[in-house]
N, C-alpha and C positions, 0 to 999 in steps of 0.2 A: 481453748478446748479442754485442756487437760483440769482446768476450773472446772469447766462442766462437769466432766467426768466425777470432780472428786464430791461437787454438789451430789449428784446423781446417788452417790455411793454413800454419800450420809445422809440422803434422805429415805434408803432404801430399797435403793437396785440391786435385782438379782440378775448377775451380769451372765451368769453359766447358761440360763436360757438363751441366751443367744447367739452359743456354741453350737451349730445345726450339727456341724460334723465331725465333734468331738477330737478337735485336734490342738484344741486348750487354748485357740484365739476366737473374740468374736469377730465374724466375719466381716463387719461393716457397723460403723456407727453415721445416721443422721443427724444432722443437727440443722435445725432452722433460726434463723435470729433475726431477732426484730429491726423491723424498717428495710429499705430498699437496699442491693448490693452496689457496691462501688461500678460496677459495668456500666448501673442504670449513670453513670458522669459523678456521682458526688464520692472523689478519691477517698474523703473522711470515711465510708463505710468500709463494712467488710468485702473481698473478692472470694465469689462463689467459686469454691474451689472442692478438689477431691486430693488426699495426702494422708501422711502418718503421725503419730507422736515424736516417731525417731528414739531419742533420751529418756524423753517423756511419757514413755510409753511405765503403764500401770498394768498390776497382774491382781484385781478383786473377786472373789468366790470362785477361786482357780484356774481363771482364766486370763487372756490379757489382752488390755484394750490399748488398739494403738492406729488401725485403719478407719476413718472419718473422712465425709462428704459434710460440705457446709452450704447451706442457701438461704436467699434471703427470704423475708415474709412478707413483702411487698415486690410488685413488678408496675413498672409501670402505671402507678395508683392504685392499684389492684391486689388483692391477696394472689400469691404467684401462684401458678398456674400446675397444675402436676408432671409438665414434660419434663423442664431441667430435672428435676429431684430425680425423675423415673431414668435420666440418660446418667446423674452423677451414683447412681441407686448401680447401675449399670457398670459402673467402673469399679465400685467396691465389694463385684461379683468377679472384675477381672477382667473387662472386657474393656479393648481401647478406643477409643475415636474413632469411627468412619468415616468423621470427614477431613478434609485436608487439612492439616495442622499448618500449613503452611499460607494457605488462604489463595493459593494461586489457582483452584478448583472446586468443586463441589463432590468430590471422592461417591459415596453411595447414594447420598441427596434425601428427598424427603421419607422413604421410603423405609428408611434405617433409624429406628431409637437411636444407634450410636451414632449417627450422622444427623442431621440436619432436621432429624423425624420428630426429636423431639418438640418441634414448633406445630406437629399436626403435620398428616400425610401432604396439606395442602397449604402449608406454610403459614397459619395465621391461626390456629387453631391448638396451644399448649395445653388447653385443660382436654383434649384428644390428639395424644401422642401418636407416635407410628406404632405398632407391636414392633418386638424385635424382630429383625430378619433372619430368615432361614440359618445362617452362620453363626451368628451370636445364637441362637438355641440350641444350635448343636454343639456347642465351645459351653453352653451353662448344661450341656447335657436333657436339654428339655424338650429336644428332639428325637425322632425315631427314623434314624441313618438308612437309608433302605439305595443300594449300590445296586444299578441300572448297568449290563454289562454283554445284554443279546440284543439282538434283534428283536423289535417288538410292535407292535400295531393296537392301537386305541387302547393305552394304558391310563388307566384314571385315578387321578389326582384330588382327594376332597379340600376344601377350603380349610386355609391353618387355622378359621376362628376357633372351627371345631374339631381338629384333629392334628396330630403333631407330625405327622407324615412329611417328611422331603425329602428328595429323590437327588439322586449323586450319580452324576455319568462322569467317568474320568474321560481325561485328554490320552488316546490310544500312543503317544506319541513322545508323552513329555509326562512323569510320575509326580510332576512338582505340580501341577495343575488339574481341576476337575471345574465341574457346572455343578451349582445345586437349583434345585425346582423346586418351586410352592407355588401355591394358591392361594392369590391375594387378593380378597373378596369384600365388599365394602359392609363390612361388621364390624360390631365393639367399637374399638379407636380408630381404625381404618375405616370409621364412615365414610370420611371425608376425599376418599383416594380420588382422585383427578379420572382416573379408569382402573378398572378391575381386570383381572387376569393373569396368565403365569409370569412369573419373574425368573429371572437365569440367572443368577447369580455367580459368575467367570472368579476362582479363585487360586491364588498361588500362593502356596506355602513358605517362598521363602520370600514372599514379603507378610505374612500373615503372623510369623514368628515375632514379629518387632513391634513396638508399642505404637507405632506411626504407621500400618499399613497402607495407607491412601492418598501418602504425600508425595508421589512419584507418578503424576499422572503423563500418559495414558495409562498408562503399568500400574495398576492398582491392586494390591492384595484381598480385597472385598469389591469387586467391580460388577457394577448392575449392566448387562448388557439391554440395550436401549431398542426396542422394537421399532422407532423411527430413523433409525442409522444416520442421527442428529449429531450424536454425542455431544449431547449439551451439558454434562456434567461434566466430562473431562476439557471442555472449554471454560468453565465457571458458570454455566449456565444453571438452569432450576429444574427441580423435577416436574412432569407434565402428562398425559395423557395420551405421549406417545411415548411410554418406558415401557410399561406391561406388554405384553404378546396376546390377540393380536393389535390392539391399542385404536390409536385414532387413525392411524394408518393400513388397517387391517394385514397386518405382515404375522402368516400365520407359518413360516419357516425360520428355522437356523441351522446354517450349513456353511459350507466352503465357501460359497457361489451367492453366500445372501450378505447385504447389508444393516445390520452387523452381523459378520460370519463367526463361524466355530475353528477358526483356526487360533494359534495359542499365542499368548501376549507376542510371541516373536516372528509371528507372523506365519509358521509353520502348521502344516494341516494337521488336525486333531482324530480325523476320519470319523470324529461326530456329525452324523444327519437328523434333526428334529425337524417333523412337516405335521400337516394336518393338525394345527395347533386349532382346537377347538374354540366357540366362542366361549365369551367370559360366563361362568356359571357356579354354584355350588362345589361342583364335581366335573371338571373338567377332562380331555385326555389329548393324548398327542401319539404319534411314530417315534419309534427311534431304531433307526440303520447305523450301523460300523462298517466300515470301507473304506478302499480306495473312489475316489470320485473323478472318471473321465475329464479332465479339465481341456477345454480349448484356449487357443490366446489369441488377446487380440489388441495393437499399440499402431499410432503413428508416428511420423515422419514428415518434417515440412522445412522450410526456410525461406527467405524472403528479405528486402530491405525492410528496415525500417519505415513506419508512416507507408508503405505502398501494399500493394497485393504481391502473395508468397504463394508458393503452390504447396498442399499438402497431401499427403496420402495416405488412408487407412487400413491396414492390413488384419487378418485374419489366419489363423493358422489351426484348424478344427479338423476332426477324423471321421467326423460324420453331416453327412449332406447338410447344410443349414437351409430349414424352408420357411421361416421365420424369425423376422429380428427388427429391431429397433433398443434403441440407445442413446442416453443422454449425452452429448458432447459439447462440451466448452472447456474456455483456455484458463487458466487464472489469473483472477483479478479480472474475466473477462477484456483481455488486450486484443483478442482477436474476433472478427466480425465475418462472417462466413457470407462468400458476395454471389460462390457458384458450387455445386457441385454435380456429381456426373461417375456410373457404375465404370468400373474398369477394371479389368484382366479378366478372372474366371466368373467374376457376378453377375448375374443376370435376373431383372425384376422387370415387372410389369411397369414401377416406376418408381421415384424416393421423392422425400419430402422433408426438407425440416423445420420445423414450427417449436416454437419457444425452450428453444434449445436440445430439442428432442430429434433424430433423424432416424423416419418411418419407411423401412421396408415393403414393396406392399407384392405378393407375392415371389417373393424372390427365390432362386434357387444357388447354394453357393455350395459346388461338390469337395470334396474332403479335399485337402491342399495347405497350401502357406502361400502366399502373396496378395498381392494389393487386390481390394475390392472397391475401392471409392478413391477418389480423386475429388478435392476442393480447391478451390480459391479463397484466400483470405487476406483480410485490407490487417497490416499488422497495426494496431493504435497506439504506437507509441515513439517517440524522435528516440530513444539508446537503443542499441544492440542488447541484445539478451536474450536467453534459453525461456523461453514462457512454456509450462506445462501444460499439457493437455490433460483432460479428466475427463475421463466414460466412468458415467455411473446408470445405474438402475438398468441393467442390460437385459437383455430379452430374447431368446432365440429357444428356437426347437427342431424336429430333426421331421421330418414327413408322416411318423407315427404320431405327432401332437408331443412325443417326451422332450420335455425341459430340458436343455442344453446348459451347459456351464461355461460362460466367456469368461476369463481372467485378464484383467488388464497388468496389458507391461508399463512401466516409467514410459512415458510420451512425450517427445520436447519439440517445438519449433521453433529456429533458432533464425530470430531477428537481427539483420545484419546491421553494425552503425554504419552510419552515414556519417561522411565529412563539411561542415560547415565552412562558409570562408568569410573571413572578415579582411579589409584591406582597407587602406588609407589613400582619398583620391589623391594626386599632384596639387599640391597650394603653393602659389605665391603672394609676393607682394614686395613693397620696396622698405628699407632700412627706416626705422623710427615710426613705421604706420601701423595699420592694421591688417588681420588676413585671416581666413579662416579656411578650413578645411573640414572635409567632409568624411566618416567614419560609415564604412559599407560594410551592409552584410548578406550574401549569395546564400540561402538555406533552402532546405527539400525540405523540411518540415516546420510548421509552425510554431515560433519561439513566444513564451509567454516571459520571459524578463531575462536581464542580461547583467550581468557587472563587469566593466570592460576599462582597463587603467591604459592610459597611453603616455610616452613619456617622448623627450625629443632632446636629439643630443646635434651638437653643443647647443646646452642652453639657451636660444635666441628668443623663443616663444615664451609668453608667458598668458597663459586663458585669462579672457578678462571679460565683464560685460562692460557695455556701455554706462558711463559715469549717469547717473542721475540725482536729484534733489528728491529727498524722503520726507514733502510736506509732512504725513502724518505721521512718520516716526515707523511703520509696520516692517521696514527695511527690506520692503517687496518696492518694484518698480508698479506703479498705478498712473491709467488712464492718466492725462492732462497733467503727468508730473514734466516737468524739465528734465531733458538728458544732452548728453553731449552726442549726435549723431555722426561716429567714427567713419561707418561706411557709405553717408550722404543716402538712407534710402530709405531717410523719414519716420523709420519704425524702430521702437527701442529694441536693441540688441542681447540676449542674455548671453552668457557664458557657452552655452551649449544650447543648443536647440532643439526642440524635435523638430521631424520630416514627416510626412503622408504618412508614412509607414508606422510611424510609433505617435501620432498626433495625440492621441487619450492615454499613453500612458504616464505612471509617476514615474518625475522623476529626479533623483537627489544626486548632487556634484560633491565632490569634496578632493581635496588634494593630500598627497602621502609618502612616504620614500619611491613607492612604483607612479609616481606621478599624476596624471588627474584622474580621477578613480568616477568612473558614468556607473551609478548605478539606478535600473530604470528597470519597470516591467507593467504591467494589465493581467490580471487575475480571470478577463472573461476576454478581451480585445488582444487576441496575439498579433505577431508580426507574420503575414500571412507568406506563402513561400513566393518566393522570388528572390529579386534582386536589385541593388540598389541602398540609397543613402538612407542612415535609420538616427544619426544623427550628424551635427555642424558643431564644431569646435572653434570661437572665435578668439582671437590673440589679438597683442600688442607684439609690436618688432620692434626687439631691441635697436638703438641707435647704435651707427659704426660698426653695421653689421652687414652691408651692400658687397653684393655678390660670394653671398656665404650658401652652401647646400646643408637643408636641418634633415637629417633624419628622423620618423617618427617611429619607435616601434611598440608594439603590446607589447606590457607585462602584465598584464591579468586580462584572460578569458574564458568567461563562465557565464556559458549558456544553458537555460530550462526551457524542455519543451512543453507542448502546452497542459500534457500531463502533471507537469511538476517534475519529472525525473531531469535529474542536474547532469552536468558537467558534459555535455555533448562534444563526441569529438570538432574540432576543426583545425583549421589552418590559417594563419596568418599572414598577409603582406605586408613589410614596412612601406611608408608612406616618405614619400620627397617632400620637402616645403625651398623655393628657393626665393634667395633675397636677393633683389637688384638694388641701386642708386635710384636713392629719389630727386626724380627732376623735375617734379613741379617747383613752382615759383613760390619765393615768401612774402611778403605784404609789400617788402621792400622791391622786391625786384620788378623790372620793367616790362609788362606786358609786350608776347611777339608781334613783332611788327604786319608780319603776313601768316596766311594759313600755310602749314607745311606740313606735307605725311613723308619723315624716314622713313631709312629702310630699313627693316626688321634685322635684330642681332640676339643671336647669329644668325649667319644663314649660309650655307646649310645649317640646319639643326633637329635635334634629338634629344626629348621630345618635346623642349619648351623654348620659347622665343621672345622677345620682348617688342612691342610697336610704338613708336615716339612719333606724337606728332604735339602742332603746334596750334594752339586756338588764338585769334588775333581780339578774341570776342564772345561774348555770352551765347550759349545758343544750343537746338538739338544738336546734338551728335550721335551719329550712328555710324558703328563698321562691323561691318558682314566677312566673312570669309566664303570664297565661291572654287570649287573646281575648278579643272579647263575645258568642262563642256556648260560651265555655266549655272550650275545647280549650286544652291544656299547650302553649305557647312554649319556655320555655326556664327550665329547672330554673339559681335562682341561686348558691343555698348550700343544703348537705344535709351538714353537719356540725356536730358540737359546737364548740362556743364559750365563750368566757369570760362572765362579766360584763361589759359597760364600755357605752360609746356606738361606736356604728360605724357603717361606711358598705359600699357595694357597689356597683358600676356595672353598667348593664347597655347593651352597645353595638348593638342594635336588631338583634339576630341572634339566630335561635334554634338549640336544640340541634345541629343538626347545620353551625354556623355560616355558614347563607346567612343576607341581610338577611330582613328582614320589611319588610310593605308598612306603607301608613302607615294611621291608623285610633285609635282609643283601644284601651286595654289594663288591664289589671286586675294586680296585682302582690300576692301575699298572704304575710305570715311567718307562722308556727307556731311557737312556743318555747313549748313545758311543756302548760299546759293555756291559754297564751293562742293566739287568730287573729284579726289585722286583717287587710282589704285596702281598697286606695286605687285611684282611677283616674289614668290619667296618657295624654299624648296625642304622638304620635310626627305628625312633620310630615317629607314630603319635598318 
């Protein structure tokens, strides 16, 4: 740059004219340079930028050049456009950024040269910039300051294309804060405005003082208040057709009571009232009142379980008869679903109604007071306990004269209670060196969409296992018509774990860890609907030399998501028994029993598992039932063919549909061929 400069100055620059204000610097120097800037991706170029000489700074025909803006002469294939130079033209007058330096928002948005405007009012449009706004011309002094400070009725505002006029009401309340007003009419550069009409421009000085005004949003020191009470800019949102007043939403006030209101960044009334905001025109006009403003209040209260219906209730606390009202009500993240409601204490209406989130009064009368007016029901939608906020917006009420009432919402919460889930481990047995498996339960009120659940067993006797199989094609998945070793004799290959009815479609992936076998499993649309019962089967090998040993099984990981997604649900846990008896079947060697015989069950009495030995002389059904003493089925034991040998069966004091059974004697009978014993045995709790 300082090249440039010295070019400049030996080709015959007379630098003092560009002295406007005779304080012996020039004010700003452009410089454009050829081909595209480094922004457009090619690092090798220059970065359009706005800075000084610093060192380098030169003093030619008494002056001194040292402030410089630099742009490229290409944009995007194209000679560049006049917005940038007009927004860097802009800073070498003094004026900073209006928009977020930080990128986390959109600070003034399109609307503002020094913001976002230099791409065109309507964002795609650089060779028609924004005009500057109201505040940057009164900071370059090119406006005419005119301080609004009574009471006033259809005051008229002509458009800035043509006149410099903007109006400044202060914040009655806070000296650090005011509104500035123009009229922003689709002329000159501002063809393009998305809508025409006044702008409010909400500003605080002691963020206006710093070269970053607008990186602290909501709290913006040049802040466009937005006639669609979107606040799409301080979300990172874009400017749009509902910023102007009264815009696309026709919002022809700004007050306490409106959204977006006139109270001050800190949320404090400003006792600014603007109404009657004219349509968009030439010459537009508006009201403007100072005062205090009548406010009423109005907040719920509710609670509930989790996943169920909660009762809520809406209160009201007003000084003057309300005979008109409706209000928009929902929870956030809409968690709540509204199933009933119904007037209550001092309200009385012809009748209510709510329809798409809206809840319509329809003749009501509700006399001055504080207490509840409305009573709901609501289904809470979510398996965790939480505070879910309540939000009234767009509120509505008036008083028997037709005048507009002022409702103020309080902080609103309904406080969803958790629920406790239970997981527990059925009784498994089996005998020493076999196999066994056990079933992992889980009792939930709300619907679980995936789980990760590690169980471990001490002393080590278990160890999960699937069924051996041959991996013809090498996929090291067990496949249709492969060879397996069939552990539990019931024909079907065995995995490691299983699903149950209850989790049949979900994924599911096993792996083992210091906390032992770690089930992680879930369905993203197919939860675990409520109830109770097995969700999965854990199959083992039994250690050898391990006959009449008790395994304890307990969690150490559980983490449950409901179908929401929200994690970590409370619950509860039962450790699980596994016990190991003596295995008495026969080995290849041994001599098949001579006769059929059914022992007698050991223990007995017992509490709450028992072992049944009997003898097969021969191949054949077998079936043993367990029966009451008035005769009625229990619990079907075996209903399958079998070998010859000696055997055994356990029965853990549950019947068929695996709840306990009381305590009492019981009857227990086999069937093989044409033999049937049965024996008594006695269950103690």
């Amino acid at each position: 740059v300082r090249a440039l400069v010295d070019m400049a100055e030996a080709a015959g620059m007379d630098w003092n004219q560009f002295d406007n204000d005779g304080d012996g610097t020039v004010e700003g120097l452009t410089i454009v340079h050829a081909g595209p800037g480094a922004e457009q991706g090619d690092l090798s170029n220059i970065w359009s930028h706005r800075w000084n000489l610093g060192n380098l700074a030169v003093q030619y025909d008494g002056v001194l050049i040292s402030d410089y803006c630099i742009n490229p002469e290409i944009q995007s294939g194209n000679v560049t456009a006049i917005g940038v130079i007009c927004h860097e033209f802009g800073h070498i007058l003094g004026l900073p950024d209006l928009y977020d330096t930080d990128y986390s928002s959109s600070g003034a948005g399109k609307l503002a040269l020094m913001a976002s405007g230099s791409w065109g009012t309507a964002g795609n449009t650089p060779w028609y910039p924004s005009a500057m706004n109201a505040w940057s011309k009164l900071e370059m002094g090119w406006g005419n300051n005119v301080l609004l400070n009574t009471n006033l009725q259809n005051i008229d505002i002509e458009q800035s294309f043509s006149n410099n006029t903007v109006y400044r009401i202060n914040n009655q309340n806070d000296n650090t804060e005011y509104w500035l007003v123009e009229n922003r009419q689709r002329r000159g550069t501002d063809i393009n405005m998305h809508s025409p009409g006044l702008l409010f421009w909400h500003i605080d000085t002691e963020k206006t003082n710093g070269w970053s005004p607008n990186n602290d949003e909501p709290h913006y020191g040049v802040g466009l208040e937005q006639a669609d009470g979107l606040f799409d800019l301080e979300n990172d949102g874009t400017s749009d057709a509902g910023d102007p007043y009264p815009g696309s939403t026709g919002n022809h006030k700004l007050s306490r009571c409106t959204t977006p209101n006139s109270n001050s960044y800190y949320d404090l009334p400003s006792f600014v009232s603007i109404e009657n905001i004219s349509t968009p025109d030439s010459i537009m006009t508006f009201d403007l009142s100072f005062g205090e403003i009548t406010t009423n209040d109005i907040y719920g209260i509710g609670s509930g379980n989790a996943f169920d219906v909660g009762n809520l209730v809406i209160f009201i606390e007003n000084t003057e008869t309300i005979t008109a009202l409706q209000f928009d009500f929902f929870s956030n993240s809409n968690i709540l679903s509204i199933e009933s409601l119904e007037l209550t204490g001092r309200a009385t209406a012809d009748s209510i109604s709510y329809f798409d989130q809206t809840i319509y009064f329809y003749n009501p009368v509700i006399p001055p007071g504080d207490g509840a007016i409305l009573s709901l029901e609501v289904f809470a939608n979510t398996g965790t306990g939480q505070e879910i906020e309540l939000i009234f917006d767009d509120i509505a009420a008036a008083d028997s004269e037709e005048n507009e009432m002022c409702l103020l919402p309080h902080p609103s919460y309904f406080t969803a209670l958790n629920l406790t889930q239970t997981v527990s481990i059925d009784t498994g047995y089996s005998v020493a060196g076999g196999s066994g498996a056990f079933n992992i339960n889980l009792d939930n009120s709300v619907p679980i969409r995936s789980t990760r659940i590690a169980v471990k067993d001490s002393p080590n006797y278990l160890t999960p296992a699937a069924e051996p199989f041959t991996d013809n094609n090498g996929n090291t998945f067990w496949d249709d018509n492969e060879p397996f070793t069939d552990w539990n004799n019931d024909s079907t290959w065995t995995p490691m774990v299983e699903l149950t009815e209850r989790t049949a479609n979900w994924v599911l992936n096993v792996y083992e860890t210091d906390d032992g076998l770690v089930i992680l499993a879930g369905n993203s649309v197919e939860t675990i609907a409520i109830g109770s019962g097995p969700i999965f089967i854990v199959n083992n090998l039994i250690k050898s030399n391990t006959a009449n040993s008790q395994v304890d099984i307990e969690f150490t990981i559980v983490e449950l998501t409901d179908m929401y997604g929200n994690p970590y649900l409370n619950y509860e846990a039962t450790t699980g028994v596994f016990y190991i008896t003596e295995n008495m079947s026969n080995s290849e060697t041994d001599v098949f029993p001579r006769k059929f015989q059914l022992a007698q069950n050991y223990p007995n009495p017992f509490n709450p598992i028992t072992t049944l030995r009997y003898d097969l002389p021969e191949n054949g059904l077998v079936t043993i039932i367990i029966y009451d003493m008035l005769g009625k089925q229990v619990k079907t034991l075996i209903n399958q063919t079998q070998d010859a040998g000696s055997r055994s069966v356990f029965w853990n004091a549950t019947n068929d549909y695996g709840k306990p059974v009381s305590a009492g004697i019981y009857l227990y009978q086999i069937q093989a061929g044409g033999h049937l014993q049965t024996k008594k045995m006695v269950l103690l709790k």
